[in-house]
C-alpha positions, 0 to 999 in steps of 0.5 A: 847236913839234910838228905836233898834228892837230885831228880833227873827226868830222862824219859823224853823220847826225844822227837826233835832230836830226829828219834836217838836218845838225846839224852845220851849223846856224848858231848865231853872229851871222854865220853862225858854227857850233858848229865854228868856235868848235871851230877858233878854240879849238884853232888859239888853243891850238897846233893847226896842222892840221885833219881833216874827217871828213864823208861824201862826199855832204856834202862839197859843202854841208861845204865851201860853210858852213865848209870853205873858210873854214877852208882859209884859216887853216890846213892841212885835209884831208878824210877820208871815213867810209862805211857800205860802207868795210870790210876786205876780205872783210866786207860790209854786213849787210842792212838796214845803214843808219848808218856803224859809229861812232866808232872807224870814224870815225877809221880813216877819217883813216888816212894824214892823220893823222902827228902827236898828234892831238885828236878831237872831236864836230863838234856840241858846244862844249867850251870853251877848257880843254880844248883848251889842257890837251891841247895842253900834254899833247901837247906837252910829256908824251905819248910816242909811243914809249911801250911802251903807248899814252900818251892824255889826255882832257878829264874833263868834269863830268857835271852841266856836259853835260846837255840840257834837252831830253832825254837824253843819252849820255856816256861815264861815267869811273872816275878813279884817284887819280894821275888817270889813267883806271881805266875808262870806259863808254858810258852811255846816257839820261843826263837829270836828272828832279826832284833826280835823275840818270837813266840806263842800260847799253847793254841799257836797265837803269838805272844810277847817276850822279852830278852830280859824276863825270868824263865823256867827250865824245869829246875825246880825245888820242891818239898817231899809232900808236893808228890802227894799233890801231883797223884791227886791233880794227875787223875783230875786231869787225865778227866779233864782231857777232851775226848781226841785230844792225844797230846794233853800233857800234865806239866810241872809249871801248869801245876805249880802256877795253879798251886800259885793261883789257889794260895796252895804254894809259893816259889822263890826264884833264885835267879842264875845269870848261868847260860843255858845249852842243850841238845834240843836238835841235832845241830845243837850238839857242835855247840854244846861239845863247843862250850863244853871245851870252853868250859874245861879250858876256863877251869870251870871243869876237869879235862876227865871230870871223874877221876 
């Protein structure tokens, strides 16, 4: 069986979710958090190895709730995502505060990471699905010696990862018809009002949506030299950044439709009709322990998940 690498992207600071660390909440009956569902699912689907991306000042806590309890089932290493951690000659514009996204996320794990690998939100559940999808796509169809960067996503329904408690950012999907990927664009304040969609571009201006359309939640599938050509790209764009602007983010679905757009890289999405939760505000935590309890009393999973 190929080695196939579970990256977790624990970093966030969490704004939203009025300054805790979301990532951390418990939501199962014992104590569980949203990412050990994650781990239980991906290990069940073939994933032999685990990358942390956390920062370092939470290592202690991160290793205390759930780090040491995941070193006992399989191989896990820590990667660190720091504000100050750049090319050499970039500095930290002032007035700087948050790390610089998720694409800086990942680059982070240059060195741990050798294998296909699978990246992932820390605070959403994504459902069984997916896991199992990129796995076999890793497996059995990627080419990491391909002349361009062979991808796979899980294709999420947009209608199936909506918040009740507000709005959302997805990565809003173009799909072809052999069911590879035509584009993907960050989309921001997705919320449903009424019978109707909301959302908006990156500069506020609304755009349309539709319930049914395929979306990104930073579940990709990615080959191992794709680290490569996020160091080359991260440096290019802390140059392009206009002088002020303090929230430019390098992003994983920015970088993966401009691979898209040059024919350096294509994604097939694997779509999952799986439901999405998360803890995106305070309030969503009731609900996620709520289908958490409706997912053990299904049997979907164990009332002690490890035993």
């Amino acid at each position: 069986m190929k080695d196939t690498t579970l990256v977790v992207m624990a970093a966030g600071i969490g704004s939203r979710f009025g300054g805790g660390i979301k990532q951390l909440e418990p939501v199962g009956p014992n104590g569980e958090i949203i990412m050990d569902y994650s781990i239980h699912d991906a290990l069940e689907a073939g994933f032999n190895k685990v990358v942390f991306i956390i920062r370092k000042s939470l290592e202690k806590d991160f290793k205390e709730i759930i780090g040491n309890r995941i070193e006992k089932l399989v191989n896990v290493a820590y990667a660190y995502q720091e504000l100050e951690a750049l090319p050499a000659g970039c500095q930290v514009p002032e007035g700087r505060t948050k790390p610089w996204g998720t694409g800086q996320a990942v680059l982070s794990a240059k060195g741990l990471v050798n294998e296909p690998f699978l990246v992932i939100n820390a605070d959403d559940y994504y459902g069984k699905e997916g896991y199992r999808k990129i796995h076999d796509y890793m497996v059995n169809e990627m080419d990491i010696n391909a002349g361009v960067y062979d991808m796979c996503m899980g294709g999420f329904i947009l209608v199936n990862t909506l918040s009740e408690n507000g709005p959302v950012t997805r990565g809003v999907c173009q799909v072809n018809a052999d069911s590879t990927l035509k584009e993907v664009t960050e989309t921001y304040d997705i919320e449903q009002k009424g019978n109707g969609l909301f959302a908006a571009d990156k500069q506020g201006n609304p755009v349309l949506v539709r319930p049914g359309q395929h979306v990104s939640l930073n579940m990709w599938g990615l080959p191992p030299a794709f680290i490569n050509e996020l160091e080359k790209g991260f440096e290019e764009f802390l140059g392009s950044i206009t002088e002020g602007d303090l929230k430019a983010e390098y992003l994983l679905p920015d970088i993966i439709d401009s691979l898209i757009r040059t024919k350096k890289g294509q994604v097939k999405v694997l779509e999952t009709k799986d439901k999405w939760f998360g803890v995106t505000y305070k309030e969503d935590k009731a609900a996620v322990v709520a289908a958490i309890r409706s997912l053990i009393e299904g049997g979907v999973y164990k009332e002690k998940l490890y035993d």
